[in-house]
N, CA, C and O atoms as a GROMACS GRO file, in nm:
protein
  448
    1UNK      N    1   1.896   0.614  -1.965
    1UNK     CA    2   1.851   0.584  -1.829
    1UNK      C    3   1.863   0.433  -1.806
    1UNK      O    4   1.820   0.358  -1.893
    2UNK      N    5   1.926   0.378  -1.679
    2UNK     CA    6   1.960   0.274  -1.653
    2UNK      C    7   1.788   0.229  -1.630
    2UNK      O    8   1.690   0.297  -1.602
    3UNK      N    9   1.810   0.055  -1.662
    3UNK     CA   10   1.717   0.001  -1.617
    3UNK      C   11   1.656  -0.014  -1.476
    3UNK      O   12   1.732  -0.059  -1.389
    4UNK      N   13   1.556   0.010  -1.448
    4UNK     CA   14   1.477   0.037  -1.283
    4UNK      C   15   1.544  -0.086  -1.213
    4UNK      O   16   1.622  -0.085  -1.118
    5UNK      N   17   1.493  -0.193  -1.282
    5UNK     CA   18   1.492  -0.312  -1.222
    5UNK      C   19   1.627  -0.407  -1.138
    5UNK      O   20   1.630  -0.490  -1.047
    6UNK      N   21   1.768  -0.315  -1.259
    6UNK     CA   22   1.879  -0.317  -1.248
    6UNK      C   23   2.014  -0.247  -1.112
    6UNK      O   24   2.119  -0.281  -1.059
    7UNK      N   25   1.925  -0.143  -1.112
    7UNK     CA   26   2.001  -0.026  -1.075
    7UNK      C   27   1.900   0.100  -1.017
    7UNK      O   28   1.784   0.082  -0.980
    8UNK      N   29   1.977   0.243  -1.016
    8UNK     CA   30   1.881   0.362  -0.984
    8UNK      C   31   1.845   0.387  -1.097
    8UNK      O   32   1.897   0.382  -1.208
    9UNK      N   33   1.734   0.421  -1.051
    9UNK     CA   34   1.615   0.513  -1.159
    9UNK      C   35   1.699   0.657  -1.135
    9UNK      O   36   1.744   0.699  -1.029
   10UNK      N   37   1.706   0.730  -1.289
   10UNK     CA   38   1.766   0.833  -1.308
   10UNK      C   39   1.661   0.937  -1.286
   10UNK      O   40   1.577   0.856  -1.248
   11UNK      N   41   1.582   1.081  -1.277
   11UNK     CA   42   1.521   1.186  -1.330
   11UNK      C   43   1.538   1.254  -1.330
   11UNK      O   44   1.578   1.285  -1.218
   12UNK      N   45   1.540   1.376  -1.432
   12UNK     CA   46   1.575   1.469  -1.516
   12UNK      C   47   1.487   1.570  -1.381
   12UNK      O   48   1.379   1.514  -1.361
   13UNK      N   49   1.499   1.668  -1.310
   13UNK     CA   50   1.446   1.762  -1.212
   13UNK      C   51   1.445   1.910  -1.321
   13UNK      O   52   1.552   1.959  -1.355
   14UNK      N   53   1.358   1.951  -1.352
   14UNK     CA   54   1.324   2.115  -1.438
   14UNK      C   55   1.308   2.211  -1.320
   14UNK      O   56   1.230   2.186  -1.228
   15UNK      N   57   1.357   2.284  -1.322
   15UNK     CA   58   1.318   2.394  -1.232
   15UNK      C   59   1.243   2.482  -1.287
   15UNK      O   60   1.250   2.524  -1.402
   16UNK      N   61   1.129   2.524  -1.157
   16UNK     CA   62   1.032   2.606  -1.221
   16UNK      C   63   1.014   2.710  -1.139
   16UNK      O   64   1.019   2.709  -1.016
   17UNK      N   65   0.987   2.831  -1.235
   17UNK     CA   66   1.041   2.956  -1.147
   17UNK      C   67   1.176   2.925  -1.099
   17UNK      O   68   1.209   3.038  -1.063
   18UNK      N   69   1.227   2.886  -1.086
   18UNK     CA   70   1.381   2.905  -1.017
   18UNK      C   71   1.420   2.773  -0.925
   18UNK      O   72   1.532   2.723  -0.909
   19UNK      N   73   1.276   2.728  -0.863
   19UNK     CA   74   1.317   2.653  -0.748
   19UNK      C   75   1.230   2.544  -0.723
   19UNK      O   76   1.129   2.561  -0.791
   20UNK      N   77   1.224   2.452  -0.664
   20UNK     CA   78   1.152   2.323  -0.638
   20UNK      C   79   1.196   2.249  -0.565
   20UNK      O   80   1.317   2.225  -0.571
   21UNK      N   81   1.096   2.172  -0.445
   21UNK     CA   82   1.119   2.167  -0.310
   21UNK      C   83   1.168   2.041  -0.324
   21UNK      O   84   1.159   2.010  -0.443
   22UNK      N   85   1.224   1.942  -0.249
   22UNK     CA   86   1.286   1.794  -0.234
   22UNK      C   87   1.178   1.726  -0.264
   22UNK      O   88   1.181   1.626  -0.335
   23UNK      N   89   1.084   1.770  -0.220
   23UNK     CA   90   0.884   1.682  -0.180
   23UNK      C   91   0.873   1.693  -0.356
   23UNK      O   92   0.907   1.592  -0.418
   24UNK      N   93   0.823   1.817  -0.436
   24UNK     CA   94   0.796   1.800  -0.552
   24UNK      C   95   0.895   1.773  -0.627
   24UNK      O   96   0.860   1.749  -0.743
   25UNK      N   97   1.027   1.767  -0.605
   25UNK     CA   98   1.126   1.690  -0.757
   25UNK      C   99   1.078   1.527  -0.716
   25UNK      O  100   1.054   1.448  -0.807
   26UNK      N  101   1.069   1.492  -0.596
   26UNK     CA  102   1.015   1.362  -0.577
   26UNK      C  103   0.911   1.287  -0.611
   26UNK      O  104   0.910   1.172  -0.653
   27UNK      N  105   0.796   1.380  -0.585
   27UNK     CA  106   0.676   1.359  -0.687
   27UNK      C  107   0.694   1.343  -0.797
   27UNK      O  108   0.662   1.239  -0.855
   28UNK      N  109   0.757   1.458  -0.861
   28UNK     CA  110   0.769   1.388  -1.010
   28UNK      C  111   0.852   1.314  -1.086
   28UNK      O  112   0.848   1.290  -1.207
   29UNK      N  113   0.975   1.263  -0.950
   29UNK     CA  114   1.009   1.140  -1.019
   29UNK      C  115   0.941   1.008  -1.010
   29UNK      O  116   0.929   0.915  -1.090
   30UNK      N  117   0.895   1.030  -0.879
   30UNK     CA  118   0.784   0.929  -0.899
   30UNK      C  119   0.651   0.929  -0.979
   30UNK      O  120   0.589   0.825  -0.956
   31UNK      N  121   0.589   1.009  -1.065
   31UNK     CA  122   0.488   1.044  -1.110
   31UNK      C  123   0.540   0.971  -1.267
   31UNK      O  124   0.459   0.906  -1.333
   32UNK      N  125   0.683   0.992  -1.313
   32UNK     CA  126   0.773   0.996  -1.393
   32UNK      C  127   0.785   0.819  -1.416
   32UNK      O  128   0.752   0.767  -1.522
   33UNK      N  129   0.822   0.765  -1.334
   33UNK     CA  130   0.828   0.603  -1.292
   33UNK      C  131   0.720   0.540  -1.339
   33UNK      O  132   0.718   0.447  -1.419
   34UNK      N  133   0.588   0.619  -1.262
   34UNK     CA  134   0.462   0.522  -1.274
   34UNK      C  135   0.434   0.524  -1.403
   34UNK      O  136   0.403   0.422  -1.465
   35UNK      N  137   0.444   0.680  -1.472
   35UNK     CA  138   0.452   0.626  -1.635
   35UNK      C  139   0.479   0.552  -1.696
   35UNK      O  140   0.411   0.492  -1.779
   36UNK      N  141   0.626   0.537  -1.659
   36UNK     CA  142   0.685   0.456  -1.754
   36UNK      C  143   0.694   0.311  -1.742
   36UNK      O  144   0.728   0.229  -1.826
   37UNK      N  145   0.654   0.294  -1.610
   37UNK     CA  146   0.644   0.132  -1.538
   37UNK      C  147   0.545   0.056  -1.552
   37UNK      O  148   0.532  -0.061  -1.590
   38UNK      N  149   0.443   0.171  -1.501
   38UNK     CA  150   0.317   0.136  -1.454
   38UNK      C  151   0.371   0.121  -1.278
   38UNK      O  152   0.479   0.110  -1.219
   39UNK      N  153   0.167   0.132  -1.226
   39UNK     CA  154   0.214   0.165  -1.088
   39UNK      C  155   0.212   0.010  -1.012
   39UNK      O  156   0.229   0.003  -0.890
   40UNK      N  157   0.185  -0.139  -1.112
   40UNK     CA  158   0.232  -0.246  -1.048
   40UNK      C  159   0.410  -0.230  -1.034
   40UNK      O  160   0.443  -0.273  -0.924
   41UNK      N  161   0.491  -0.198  -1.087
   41UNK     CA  162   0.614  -0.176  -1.058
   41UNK      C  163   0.650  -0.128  -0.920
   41UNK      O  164   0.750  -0.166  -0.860
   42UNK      N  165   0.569  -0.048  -0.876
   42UNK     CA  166   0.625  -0.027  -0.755
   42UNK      C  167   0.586  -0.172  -0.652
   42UNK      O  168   0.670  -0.216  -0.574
   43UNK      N  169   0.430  -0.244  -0.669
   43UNK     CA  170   0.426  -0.357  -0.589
   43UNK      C  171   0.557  -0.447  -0.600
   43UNK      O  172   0.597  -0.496  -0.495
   44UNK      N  173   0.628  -0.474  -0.721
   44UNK     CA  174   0.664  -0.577  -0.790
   44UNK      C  175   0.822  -0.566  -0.676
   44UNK      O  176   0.876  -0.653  -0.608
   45UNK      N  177   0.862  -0.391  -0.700
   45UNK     CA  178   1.018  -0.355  -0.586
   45UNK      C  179   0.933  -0.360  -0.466
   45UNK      O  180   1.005  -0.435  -0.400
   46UNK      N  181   0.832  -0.335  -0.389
   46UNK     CA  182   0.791  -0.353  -0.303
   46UNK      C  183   0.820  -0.512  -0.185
   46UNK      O  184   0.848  -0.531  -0.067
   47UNK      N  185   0.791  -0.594  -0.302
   47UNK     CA  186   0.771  -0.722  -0.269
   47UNK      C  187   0.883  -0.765  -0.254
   47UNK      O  188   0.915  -0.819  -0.148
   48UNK      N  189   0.969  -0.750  -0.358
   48UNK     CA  190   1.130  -0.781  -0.342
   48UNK      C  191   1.195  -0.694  -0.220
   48UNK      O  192   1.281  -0.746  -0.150
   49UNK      N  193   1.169  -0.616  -0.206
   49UNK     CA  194   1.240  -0.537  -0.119
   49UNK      C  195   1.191  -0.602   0.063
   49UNK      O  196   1.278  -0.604   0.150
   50UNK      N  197   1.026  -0.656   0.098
   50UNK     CA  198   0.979  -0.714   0.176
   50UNK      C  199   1.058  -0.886   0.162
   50UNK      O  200   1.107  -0.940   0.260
   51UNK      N  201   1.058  -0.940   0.047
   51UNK     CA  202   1.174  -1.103   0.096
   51UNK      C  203   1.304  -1.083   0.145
   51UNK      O  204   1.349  -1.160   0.230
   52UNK      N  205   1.402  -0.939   0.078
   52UNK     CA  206   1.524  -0.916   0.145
   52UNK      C  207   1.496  -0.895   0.269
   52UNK      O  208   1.564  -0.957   0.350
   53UNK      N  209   1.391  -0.802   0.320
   53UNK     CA  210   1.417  -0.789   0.478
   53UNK      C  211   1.393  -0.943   0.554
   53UNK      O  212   1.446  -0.979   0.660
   54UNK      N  213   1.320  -1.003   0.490
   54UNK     CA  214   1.284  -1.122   0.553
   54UNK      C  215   1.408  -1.186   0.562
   54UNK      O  216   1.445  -1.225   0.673
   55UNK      N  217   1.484  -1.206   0.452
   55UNK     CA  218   1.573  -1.294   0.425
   55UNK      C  219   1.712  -1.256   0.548
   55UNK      O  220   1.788  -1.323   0.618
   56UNK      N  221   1.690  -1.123   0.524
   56UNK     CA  222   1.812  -1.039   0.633
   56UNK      C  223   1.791  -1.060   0.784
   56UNK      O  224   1.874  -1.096   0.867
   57UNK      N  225   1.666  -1.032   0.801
   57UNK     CA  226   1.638  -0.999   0.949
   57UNK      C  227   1.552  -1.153   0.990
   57UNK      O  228   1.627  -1.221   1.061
   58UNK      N  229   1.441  -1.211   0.968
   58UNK     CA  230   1.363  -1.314   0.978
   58UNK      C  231   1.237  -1.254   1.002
   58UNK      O  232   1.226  -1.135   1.029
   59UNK      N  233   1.108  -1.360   0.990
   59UNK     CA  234   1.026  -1.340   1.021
   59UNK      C  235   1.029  -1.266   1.137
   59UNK      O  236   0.958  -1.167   1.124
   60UNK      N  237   1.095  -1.274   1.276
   60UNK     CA  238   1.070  -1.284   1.384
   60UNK      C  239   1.034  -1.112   1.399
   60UNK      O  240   0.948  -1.060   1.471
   61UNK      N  241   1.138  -1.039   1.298
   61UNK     CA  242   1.176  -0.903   1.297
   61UNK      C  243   0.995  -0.832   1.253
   61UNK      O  244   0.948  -0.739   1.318
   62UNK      N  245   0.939  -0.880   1.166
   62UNK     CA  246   0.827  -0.841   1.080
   62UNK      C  247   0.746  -0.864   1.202
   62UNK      O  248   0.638  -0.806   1.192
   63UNK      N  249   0.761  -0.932   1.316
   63UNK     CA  250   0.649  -0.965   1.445
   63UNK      C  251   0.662  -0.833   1.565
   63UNK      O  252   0.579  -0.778   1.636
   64UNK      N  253   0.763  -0.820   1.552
   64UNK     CA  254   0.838  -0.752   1.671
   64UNK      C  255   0.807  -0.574   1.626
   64UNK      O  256   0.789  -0.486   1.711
   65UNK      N  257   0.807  -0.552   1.492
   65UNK     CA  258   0.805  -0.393   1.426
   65UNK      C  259   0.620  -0.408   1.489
   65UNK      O  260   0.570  -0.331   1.571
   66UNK      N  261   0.546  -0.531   1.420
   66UNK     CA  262   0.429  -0.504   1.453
   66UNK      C  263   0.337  -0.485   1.572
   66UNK      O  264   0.224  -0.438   1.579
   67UNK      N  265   0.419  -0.536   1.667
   67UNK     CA  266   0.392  -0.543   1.804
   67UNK      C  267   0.392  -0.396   1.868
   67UNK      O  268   0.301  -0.347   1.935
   68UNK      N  269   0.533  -0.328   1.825
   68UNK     CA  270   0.566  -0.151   1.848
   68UNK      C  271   0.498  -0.082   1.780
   68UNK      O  272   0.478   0.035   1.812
   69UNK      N  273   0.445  -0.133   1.670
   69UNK     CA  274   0.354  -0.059   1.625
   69UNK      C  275   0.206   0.003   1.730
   69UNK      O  276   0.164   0.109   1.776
   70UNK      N  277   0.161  -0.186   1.726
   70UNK     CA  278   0.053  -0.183   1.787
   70UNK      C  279   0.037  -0.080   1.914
   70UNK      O  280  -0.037   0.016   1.938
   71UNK      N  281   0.138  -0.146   1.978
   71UNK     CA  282   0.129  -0.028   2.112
   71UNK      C  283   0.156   0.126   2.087
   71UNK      O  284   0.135   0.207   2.178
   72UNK      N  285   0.191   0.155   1.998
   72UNK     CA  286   0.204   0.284   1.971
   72UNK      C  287   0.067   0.318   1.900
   72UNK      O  288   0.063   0.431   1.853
   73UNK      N  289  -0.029   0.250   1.885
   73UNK     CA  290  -0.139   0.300   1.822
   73UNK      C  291  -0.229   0.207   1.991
   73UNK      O  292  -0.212   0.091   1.954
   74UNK      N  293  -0.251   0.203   2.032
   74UNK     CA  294  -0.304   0.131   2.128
   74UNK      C  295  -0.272   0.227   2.268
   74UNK      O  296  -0.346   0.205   2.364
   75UNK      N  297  -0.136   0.358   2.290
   75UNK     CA  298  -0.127   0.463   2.336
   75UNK      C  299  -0.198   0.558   2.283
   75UNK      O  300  -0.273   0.620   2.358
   76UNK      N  301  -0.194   0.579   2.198
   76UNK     CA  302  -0.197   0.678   2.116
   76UNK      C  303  -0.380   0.708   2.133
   76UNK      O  304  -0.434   0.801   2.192
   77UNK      N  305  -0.443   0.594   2.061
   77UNK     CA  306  -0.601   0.593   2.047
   77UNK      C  307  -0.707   0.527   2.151
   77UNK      O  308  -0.828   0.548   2.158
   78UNK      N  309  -0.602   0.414   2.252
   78UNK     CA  310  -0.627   0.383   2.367
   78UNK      C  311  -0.723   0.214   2.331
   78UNK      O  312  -0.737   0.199   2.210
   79UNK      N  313  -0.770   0.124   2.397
   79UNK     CA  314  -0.743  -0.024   2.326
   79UNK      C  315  -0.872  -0.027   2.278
   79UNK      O  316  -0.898  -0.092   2.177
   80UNK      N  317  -0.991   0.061   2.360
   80UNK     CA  318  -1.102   0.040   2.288
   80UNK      C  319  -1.122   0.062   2.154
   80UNK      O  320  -1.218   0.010   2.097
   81UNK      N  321  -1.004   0.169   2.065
   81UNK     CA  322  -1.025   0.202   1.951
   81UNK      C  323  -1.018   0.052   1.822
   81UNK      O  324  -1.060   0.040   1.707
   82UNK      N  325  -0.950  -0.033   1.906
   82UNK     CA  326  -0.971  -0.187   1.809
   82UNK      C  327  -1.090  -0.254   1.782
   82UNK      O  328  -1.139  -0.308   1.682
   83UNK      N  329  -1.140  -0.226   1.953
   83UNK     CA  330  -1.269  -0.279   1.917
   83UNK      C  331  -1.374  -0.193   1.785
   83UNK      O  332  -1.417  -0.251   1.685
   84UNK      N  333  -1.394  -0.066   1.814
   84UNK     CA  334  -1.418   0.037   1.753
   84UNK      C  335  -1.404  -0.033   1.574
   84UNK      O  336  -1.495  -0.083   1.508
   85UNK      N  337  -1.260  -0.015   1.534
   85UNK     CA  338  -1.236  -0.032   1.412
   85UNK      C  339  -1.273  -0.215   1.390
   85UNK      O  340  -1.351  -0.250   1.301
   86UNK      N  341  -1.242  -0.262   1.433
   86UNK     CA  342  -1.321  -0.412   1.439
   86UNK      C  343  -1.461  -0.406   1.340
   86UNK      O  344  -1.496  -0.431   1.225
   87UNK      N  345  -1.509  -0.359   1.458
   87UNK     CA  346  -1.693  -0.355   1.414
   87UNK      C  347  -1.679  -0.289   1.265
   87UNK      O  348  -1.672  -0.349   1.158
   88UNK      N  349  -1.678  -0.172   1.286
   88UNK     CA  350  -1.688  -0.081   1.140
   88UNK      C  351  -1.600  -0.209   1.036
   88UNK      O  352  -1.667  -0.221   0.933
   89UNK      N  353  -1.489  -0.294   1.033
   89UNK     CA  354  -1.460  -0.391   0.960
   89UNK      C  355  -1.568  -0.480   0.952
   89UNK      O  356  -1.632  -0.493   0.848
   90UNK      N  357  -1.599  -0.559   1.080
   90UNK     CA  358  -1.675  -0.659   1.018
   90UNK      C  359  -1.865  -0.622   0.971
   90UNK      O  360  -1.942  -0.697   0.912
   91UNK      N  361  -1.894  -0.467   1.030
   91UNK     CA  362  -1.994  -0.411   0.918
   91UNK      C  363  -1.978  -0.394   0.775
   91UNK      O  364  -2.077  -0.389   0.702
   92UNK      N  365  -1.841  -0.385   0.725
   92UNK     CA  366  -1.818  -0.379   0.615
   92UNK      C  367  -1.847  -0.481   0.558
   92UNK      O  368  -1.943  -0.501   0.485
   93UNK      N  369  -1.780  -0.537   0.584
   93UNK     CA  370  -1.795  -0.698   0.540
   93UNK      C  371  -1.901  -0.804   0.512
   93UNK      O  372  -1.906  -0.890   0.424
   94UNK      N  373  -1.997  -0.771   0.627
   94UNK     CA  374  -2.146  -0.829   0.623
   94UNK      C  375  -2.200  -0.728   0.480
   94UNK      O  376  -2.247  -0.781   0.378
   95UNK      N  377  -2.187  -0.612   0.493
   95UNK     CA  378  -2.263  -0.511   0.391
   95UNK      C  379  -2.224  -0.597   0.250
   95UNK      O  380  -2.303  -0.642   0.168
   96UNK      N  381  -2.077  -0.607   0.250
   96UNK     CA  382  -2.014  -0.671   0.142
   96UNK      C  383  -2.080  -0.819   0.074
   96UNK      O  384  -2.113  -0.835  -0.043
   97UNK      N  385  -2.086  -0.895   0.159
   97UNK     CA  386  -2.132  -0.967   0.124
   97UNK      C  387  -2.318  -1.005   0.114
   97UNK      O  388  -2.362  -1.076   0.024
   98UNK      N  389  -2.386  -0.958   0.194
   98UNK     CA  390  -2.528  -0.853   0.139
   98UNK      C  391  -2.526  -0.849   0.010
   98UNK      O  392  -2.593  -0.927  -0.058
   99UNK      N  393  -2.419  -0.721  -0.059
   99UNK     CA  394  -2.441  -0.709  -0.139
   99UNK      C  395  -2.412  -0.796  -0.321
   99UNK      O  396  -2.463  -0.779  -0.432
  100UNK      N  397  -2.280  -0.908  -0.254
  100UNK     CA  398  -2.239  -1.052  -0.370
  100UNK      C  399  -2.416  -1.145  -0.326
  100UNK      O  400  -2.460  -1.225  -0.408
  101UNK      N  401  -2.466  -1.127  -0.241
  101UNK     CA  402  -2.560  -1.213  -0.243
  101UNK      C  403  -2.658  -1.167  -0.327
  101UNK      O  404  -2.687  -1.249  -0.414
  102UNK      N  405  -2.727  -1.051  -0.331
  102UNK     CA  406  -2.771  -1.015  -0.393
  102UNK      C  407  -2.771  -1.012  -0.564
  102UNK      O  408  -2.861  -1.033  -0.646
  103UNK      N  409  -2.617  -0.974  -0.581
  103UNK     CA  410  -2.541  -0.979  -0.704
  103UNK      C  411  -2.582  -1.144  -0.755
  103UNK      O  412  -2.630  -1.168  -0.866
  104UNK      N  413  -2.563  -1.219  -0.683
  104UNK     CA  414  -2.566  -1.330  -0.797
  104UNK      C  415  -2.679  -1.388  -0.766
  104UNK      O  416  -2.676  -1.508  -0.795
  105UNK      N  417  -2.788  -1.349  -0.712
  105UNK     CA  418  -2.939  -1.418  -0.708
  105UNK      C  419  -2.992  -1.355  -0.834
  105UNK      O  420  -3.081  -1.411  -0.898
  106UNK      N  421  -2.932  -1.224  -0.878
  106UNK     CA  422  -3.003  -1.163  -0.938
  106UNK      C  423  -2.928  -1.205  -1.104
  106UNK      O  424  -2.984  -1.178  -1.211
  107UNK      N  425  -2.848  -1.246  -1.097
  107UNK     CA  426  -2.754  -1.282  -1.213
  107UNK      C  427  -2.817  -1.492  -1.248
  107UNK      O  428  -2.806  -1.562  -1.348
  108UNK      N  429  -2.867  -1.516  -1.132
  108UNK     CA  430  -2.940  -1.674  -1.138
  108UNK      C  431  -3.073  -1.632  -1.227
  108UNK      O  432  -3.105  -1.674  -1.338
  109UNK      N  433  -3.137  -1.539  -1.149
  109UNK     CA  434  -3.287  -1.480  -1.185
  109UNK      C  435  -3.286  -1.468  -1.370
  109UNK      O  436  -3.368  -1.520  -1.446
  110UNK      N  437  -3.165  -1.383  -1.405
  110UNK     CA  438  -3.132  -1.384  -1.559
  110UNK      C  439  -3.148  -1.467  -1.647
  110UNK      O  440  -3.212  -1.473  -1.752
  111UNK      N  441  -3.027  -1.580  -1.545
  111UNK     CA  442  -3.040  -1.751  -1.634
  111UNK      C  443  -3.202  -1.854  -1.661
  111UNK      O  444  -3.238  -1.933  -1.748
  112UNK      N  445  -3.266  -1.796  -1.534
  112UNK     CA  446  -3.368  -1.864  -1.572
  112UNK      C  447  -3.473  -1.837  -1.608
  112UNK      O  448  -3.553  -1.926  -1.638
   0.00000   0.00000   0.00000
């Protein structure tokens, strides 16, 4: 098997019972990968694969996908839903940090 990093990843597909769908030989070549990689490997082609588009297309392209995005979720769920997910973020966040405050008063309390 050629090297990932090099080239295509090869996998061996078993048929079971007779037959197996495009979705599960895929799964388990990917299931197959993360073994053998680990699943930072996929960040690692991820990342490379995100500087080529950059490098190909420009930033400008990565602004413009996000923009169509937006409005397609901004149709879709309508604009109040930002505000919506907003809050529930920055509740998270307060909770989050609540709870590092806590964490290290109580880790001071130890020391002294």
């Amino acid at each position: 098997m050629p090297d990932p990093k090099k080239g295509v990843v090869q996998a061996r597909v078993e048929k079971v019972d007779g037959e197996m769908s495009v979705r599960e030989a895929g799964k388990k070549g990917g299931d197959t990968v993360r073994d053998r990689y680990g699943s930072g490997f996929y960040e690692e082609i991820g990342r490379k694969g995100g500087q080529a588009t950059r490098e190909r297309h420009g930033a400008e392209f990565y602004e413009a996908i996000g923009q169509k995005g937006g409005k397609v979720v901004k149709n879709k769920y309508g604009s109040d839903f930002y505000e919506e997910i907003g809050h529930k973020g920055g509740q998270k966040v307060k909770k989050l940090i609540a709870e590092a405050k806590k964490t290290l008063a109580a880790e001071e309390q130890k020391k002294s």
